[in-house]
C-alpha positions as CSV (number, residue, x, y, z in Angstrom):
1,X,-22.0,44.3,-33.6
2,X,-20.5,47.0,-35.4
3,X,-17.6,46.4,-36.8
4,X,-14.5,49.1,-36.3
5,X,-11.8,47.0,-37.1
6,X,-12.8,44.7,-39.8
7,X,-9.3,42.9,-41.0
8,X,-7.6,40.9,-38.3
9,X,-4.5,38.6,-38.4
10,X,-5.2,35.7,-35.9
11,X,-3.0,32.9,-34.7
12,X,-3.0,29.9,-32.7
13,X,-0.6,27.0,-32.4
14,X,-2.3,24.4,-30.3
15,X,-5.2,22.3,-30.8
16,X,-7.4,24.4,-27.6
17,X,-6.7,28.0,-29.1
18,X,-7.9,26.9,-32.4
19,X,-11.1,25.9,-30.8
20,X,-11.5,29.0,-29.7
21,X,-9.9,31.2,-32.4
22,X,-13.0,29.3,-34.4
23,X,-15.4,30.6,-32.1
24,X,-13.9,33.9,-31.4
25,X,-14.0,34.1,-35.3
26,X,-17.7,33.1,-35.5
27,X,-18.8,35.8,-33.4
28,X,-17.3,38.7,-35.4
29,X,-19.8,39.2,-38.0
30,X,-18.2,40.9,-41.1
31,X,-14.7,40.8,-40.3
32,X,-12.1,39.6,-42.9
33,X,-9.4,36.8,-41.5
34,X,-6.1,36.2,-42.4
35,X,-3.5,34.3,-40.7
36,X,-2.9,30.8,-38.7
37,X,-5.2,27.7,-37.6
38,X,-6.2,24.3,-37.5
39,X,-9.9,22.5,-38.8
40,X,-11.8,24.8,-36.4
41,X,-10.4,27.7,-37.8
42,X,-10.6,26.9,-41.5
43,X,-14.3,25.9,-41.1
44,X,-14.9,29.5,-39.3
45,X,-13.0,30.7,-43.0
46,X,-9.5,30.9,-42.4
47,X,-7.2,29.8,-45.0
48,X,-4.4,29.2,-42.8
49,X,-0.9,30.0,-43.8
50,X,0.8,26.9,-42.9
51,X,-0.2,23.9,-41.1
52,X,-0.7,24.9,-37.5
53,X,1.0,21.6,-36.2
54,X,4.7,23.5,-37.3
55,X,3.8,25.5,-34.1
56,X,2.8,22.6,-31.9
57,X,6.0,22.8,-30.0
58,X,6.5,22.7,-26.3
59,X,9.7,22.2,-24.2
60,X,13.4,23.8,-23.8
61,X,15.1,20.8,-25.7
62,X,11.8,20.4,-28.4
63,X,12.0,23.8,-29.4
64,X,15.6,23.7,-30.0
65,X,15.6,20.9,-32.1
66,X,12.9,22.7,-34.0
67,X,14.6,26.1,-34.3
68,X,15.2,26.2,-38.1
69,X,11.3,25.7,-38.6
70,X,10.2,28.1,-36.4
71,X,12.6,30.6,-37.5
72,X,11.1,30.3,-40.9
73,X,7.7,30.1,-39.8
74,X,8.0,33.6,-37.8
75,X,9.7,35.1,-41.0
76,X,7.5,33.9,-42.9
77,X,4.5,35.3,-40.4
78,X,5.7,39.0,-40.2
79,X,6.2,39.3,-44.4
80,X,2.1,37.9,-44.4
81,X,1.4,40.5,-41.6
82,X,3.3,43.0,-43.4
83,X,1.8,42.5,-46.8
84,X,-1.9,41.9,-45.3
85,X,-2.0,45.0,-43.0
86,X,-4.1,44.1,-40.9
87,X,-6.3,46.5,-38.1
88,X,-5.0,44.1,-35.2
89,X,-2.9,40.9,-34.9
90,X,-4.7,38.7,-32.4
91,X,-2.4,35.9,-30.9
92,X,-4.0,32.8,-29.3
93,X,-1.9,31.1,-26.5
94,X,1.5,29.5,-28.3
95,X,3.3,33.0,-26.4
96,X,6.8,32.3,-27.9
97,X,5.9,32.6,-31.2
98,X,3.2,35.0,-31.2
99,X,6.2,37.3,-29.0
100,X,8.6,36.5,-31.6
101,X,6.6,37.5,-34.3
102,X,5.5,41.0,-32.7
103,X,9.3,41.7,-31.5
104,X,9.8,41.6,-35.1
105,X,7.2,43.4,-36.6
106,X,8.1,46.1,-33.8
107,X,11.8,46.4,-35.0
108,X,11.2,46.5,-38.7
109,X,10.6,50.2,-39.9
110,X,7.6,49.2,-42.1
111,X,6.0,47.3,-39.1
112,X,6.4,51.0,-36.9
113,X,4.3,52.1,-39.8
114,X,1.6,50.2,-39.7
115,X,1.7,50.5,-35.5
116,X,1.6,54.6,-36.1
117,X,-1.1,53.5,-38.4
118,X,-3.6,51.7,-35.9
119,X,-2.0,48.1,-35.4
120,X,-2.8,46.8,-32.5
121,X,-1.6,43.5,-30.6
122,X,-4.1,41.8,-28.2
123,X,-3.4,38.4,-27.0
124,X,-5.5,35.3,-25.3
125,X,-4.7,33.3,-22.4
126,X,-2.1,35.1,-19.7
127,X,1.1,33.3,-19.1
128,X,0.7,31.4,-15.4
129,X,2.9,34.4,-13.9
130,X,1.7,33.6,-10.4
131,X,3.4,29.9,-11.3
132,X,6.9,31.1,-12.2
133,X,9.2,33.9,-13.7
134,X,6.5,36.3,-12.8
135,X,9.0,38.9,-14.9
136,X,7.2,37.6,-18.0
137,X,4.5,40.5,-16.9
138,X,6.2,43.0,-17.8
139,X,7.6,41.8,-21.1
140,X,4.3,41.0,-22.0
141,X,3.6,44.8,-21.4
142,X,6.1,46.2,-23.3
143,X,4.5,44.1,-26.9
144,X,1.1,43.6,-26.4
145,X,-1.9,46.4,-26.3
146,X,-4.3,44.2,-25.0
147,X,-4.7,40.8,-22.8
148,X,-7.5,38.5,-22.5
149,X,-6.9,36.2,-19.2
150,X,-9.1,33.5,-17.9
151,X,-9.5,34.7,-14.1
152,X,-10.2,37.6,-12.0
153,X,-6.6,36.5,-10.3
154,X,-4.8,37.4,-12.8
155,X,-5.6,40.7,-13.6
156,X,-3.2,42.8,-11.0
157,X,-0.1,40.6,-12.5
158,X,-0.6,42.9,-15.7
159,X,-2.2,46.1,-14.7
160,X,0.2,47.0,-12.4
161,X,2.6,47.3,-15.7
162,X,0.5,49.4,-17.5
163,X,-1.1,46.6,-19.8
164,X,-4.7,46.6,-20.4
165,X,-5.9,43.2,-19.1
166,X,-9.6,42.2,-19.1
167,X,-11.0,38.3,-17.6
168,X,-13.1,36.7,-19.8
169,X,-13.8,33.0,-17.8
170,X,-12.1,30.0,-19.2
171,X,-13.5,29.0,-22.8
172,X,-14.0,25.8,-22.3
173,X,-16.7,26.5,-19.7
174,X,-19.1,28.2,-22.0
175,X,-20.2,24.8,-24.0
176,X,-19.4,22.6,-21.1
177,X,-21.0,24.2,-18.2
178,X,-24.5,23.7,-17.5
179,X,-25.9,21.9,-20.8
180,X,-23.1,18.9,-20.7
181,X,-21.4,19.2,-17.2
182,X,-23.0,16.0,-15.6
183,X,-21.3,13.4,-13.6
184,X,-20.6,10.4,-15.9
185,X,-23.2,8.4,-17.7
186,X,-23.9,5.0,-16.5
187,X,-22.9,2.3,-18.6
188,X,-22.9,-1.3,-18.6
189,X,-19.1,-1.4,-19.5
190,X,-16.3,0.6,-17.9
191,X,-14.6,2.8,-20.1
192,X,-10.9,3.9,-19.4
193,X,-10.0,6.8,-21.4
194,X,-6.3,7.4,-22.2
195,X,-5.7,11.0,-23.3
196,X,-1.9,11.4,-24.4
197,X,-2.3,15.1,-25.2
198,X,-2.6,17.6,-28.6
199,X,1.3,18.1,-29.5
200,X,3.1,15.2,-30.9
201,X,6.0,15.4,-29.0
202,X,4.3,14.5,-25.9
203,X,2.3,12.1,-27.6
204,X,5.7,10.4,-28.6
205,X,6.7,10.3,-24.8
206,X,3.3,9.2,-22.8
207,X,2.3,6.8,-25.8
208,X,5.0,4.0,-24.4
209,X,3.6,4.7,-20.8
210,X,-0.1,4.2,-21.9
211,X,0.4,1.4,-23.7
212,X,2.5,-0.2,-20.5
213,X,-0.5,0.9,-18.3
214,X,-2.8,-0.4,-20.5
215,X,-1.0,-4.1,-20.1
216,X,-0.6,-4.0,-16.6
217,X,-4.1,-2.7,-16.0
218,X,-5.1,-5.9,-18.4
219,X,-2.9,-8.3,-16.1
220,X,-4.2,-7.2,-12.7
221,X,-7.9,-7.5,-13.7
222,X,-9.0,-5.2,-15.9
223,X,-9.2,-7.1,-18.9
224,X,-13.2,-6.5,-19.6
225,X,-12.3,-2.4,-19.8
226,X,-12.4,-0.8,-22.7
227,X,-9.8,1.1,-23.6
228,X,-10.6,4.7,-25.9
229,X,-8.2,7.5,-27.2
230,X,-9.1,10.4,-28.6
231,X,-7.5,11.6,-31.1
232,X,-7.1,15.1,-33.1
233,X,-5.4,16.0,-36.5
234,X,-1.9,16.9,-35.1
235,X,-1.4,13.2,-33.7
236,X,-3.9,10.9,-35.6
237,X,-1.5,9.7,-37.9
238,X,1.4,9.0,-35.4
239,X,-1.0,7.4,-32.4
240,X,-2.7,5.0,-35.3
241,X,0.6,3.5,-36.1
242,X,1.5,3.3,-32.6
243,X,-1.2,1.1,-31.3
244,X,-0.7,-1.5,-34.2
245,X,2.2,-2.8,-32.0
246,X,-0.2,-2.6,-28.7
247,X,-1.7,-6.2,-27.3
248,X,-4.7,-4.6,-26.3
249,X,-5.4,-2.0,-28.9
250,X,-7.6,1.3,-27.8
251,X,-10.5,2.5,-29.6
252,X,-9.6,5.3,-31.9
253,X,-12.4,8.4,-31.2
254,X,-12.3,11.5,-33.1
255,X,-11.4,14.9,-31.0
256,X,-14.9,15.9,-32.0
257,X,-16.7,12.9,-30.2
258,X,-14.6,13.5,-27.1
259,X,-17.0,14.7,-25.2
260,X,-19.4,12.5,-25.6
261,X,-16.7,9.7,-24.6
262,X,-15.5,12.2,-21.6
263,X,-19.5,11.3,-20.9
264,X,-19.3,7.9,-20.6
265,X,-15.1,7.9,-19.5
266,X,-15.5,5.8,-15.8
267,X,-11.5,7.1,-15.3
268,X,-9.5,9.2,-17.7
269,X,-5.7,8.9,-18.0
270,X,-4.6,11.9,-19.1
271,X,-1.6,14.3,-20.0
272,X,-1.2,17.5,-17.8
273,X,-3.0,20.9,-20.0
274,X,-6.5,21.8,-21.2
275,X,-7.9,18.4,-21.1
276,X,-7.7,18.3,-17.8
277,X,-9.9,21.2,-17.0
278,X,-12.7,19.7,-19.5
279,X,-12.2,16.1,-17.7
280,X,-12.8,18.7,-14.7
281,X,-15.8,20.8,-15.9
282,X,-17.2,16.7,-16.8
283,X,-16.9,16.0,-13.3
284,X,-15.0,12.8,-14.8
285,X,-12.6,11.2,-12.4
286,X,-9.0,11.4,-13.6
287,X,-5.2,10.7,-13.2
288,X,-2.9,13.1,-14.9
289,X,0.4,12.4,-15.9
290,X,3.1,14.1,-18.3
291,X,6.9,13.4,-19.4
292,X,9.3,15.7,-20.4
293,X,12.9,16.1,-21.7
294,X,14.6,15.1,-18.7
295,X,16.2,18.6,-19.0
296,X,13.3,20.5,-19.2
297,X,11.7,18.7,-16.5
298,X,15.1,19.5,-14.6
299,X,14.6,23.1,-15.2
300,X,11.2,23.0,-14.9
301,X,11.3,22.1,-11.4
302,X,13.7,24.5,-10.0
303,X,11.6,27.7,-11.6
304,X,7.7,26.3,-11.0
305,X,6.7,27.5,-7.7
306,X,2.9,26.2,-7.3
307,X,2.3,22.7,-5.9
308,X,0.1,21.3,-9.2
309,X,0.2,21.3,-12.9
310,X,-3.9,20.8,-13.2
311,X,-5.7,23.7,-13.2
312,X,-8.9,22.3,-10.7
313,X,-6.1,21.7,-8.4
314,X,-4.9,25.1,-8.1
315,X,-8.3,26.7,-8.3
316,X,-9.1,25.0,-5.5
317,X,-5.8,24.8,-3.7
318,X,-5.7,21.0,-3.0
319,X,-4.7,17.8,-4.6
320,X,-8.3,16.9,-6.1
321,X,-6.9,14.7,-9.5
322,X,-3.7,12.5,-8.4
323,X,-0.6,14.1,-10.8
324,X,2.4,11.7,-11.9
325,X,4.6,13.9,-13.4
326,X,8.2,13.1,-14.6
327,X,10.2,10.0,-13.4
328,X,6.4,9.9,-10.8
329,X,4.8,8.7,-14.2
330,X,5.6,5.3,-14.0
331,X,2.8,2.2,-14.3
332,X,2.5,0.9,-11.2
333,X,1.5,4.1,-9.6
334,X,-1.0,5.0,-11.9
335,X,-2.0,1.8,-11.7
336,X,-2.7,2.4,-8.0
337,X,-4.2,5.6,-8.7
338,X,-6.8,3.7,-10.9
339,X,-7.3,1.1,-8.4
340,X,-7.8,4.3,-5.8
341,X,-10.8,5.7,-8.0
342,X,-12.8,2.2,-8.7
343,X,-13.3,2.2,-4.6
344,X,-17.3,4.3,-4.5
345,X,-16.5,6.5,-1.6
346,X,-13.2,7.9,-3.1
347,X,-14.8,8.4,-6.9
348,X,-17.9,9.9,-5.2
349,X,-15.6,12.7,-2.7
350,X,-14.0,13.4,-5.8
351,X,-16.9,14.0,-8.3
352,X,-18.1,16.3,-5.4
353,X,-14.8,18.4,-5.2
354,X,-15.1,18.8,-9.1
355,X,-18.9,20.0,-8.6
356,X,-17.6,22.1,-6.0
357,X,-15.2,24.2,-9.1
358,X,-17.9,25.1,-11.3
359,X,-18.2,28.6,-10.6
360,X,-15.1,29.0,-10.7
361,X,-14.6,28.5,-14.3
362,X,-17.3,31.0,-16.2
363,X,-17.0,34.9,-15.9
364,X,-19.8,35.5,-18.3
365,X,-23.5,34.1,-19.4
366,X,-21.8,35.8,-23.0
367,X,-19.4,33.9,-23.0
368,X,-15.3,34.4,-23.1
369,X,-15.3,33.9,-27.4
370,X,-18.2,36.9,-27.5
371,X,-16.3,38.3,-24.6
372,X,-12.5,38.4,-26.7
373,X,-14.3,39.4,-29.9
374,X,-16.0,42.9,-28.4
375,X,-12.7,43.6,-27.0
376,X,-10.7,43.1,-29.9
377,X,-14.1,44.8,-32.3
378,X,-14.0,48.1,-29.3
């Protein structure tokens, strides 16, 4: 591929853009990287500014209580960009920061300069418009160039304000699809896998819940189940010190052996986000659940107008994986969810509805990481 813009500034705050900022990386041959990421990142050659978990904020309240950071961290982002000057700043997911940063860099005189000089914005994943404040569309119009969304769907959302929006199929699809999306592998023992998320503030609110489900599962019968958590860099420290306390104590797993555990997972307990669609893509059977600030979940509910957080669910428009969200997240529901899923008829329906999402979840044979890195290389 030949190479017209050879210096790029990329960004991700999460756990899943890192993945595929590592791959979108890999597949621009030649290119020079500066900017922010994780392990996959680094090992794809980015020395990362800062530690990406300083981004790894979600929520009204979290955010707030982490203003000071971020406020120095976007400062800190637009100097790098500034001194780097790069031929495009490419912003994986974490919207509020990449949006913060280019507002800036769009308002400073020297940042106009290097915009009248070629800098373009493009950024990955389009916020869920068609879930709520479908305004965002147009802001996102006004500071990106270029948008790389997931699904056909999505598309008119942006066009229709004059930004250049392309779909590229979820990522997650290209190395799950086909060569490891199977139902899951029989094994003597039942696995339960608990899967409190990638940011550590939700990890500080589901790890309680977890560990009660984990007890009451253990008390109404479940006590040959082995209990496994996955675990990646942002959290390994925090859930490692949690379980000490636990009576029955999970099985640590590294994030990169998750798969092969997803393989072998009889149910998944797991926290609303992009798990969920690999669980999905695994055809694993699943319960999700998530807690929030009570006042973010507050708000939340009053501007959210789709009936699911999980992505399968909303592909396919029904209630596929049970959701206990909020003050619904509570262990003696889940723990009827579970019981729900060990009956054959209801885990075999449901392994059949997951099946049944598989072409909805890959745009291209290329692949969206190829697919992101021509557009941003064009």
């Amino acid at each position: 591929m030949q190479n017209k813009k050879n210096r790029v500034f990329i960004i991700a705050g999460e756990v899943s853009g890192d993945v595929l900022g590592g791959r979108i990386m890999a597949e621009m041959r030649g290119a020079e990287f500066v900017g922010i990421g994780g392990e996959n990142m680094q090992a794809a050659g980015l020395k990362s500014l800062f530690p990406m978990s300083d981004l790894s904020v979600m929520g009204i309240v979290e955010v707030l209580a982490h203003a000071r950071t971020l406020t120095h961290r976007i400062n800190q982002t637009v100097s790098a960009i500034l001194d780097e000057k790069p031929d495009v700043v490419l912003t994986i997911d974490s919207p509020g920061f990449a949006k913060s940063v280019i507002k800036k860099l769009r308002g400073l005189p020297d940042g106009q300069k290097l915009i009248a000089n070629g800098l373009r914005f493009h950024h990955v994943v389009a916020p869920q418009v068609w879930a709520w404040r479908s305004g965002r569309a147009k802001k996102y119009a006004k500071i990106f160039d270029k948008l790389y969304a997931f699904f056909d769907f999505e598309i008119p959302y942006f066009t229709k304000h004059g930004l250049e929006t392309v779909a590229v199929g979820h990522p997650i699809a290209d190395s799950l699809l086909g060569e490891k999306c199977a139902a899951p592998k029989k094994t003597k023992e039942k696995m339960i896998t608990l899967i409190p998320g990638s940011r550590i503030s939700e990890v500080k609110r589901l790890m309680p819940l977890m560990r009660d489900v984990v007890d009451m599962l253990v008390r109404n019968g479940y006590q040959d189940y082995k209990f496994v958590i996955p675990t990646v860099e942002t959290t390994q420290d925090y859930i490692t010190n949690e379980i000490k306390n636990w009576t029955v104590k999970p099985a640590l797993i590294p994030s990169g052996q998750r798969y092969d555990i997803y393989a072998k997972t009889y149910i998944a307990i797991a926290a609303s986000g992009t798990v969920t669609a690999e669980l999905a893509m695994m055809h694993v059977p699943t319960i999700v659940v998530y807690k929030m600030n009570p006042i973010t979940m507050w708000i939340g509910r009053r501007l959210i107008h789709v009936n699911w957080v999980s992505l399968v669910n909303i592909l396919l428009n029904r209630g596929v994986y049970p959701e206990h969200l909020g003050a619904d997240a509570v262990p003696d529901k889940i723990l009827d969810s579970v019981q729900q899923l060990t009956i054959p008829s209801k885990r075999t329906k449901m392994i059949n509805e997951l099946k049944s999402s598989d072409v909805l979840w890959r745009k291209s044979d290329g692949g969206a990481a190829k697919l992101i890195a021509d557009g941003v290389m064009k």
